[in-house]
C-alpha angles and dihedrals in degrees: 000000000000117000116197125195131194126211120208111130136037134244103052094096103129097043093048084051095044085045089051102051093039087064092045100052083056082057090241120148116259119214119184130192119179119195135157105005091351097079082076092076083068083077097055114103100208082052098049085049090053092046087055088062129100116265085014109114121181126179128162138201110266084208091059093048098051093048087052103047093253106133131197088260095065096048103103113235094245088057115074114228103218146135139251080300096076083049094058093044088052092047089041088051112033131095094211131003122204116199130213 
């Protein structure tokens, strides 16, 4: 199975994380998008750490980050910096999405 979250909004750290980790120990694949307030996730450490994992994709919209003041530079390397086009590609491939 293939989870996919989508991240909009803060404050829900610990529940996306618990989410996470709950899939992976049920060896299902783990897709991310962060968009809006949600590219601020891409700072977290404990998220940057899960994004690092195997099965665990995470990808984030270019346009959300630069409204926001997060370059290019401050997008770790295990997270893809994309656009609208990583979301529909989560939505087109996941069994189930959870939004926060």
């Amino acid at each position: 199975m293939i989870l996919g979250m989508l991240l909009i909004t803060k404050g829900y750290k610990e529940d996306i994380i618990g989410l996470i980790k709950s899939a992976r120990s049920k060896n299902h694949e783990v897709t991310v998008f962060m968009m809006d307030e949600g590219v601020f996730y891409c700072q977290d450490e404990d998220i940057i750490d899960l994004s690092q994992s195997e099965n665990i994709s995470m990808s984030l919209c270019d346009r959300s980050c630069h409204l926001r003041g997060i370059t290019a530079e401050m997008i770790p390397s295990s997270i893809t910096e994309g656009s609208q086009l990583q979301n529909a590609m989560m939505h087109n491939s996941a069994d189930r999405i959870i939004s926060f």
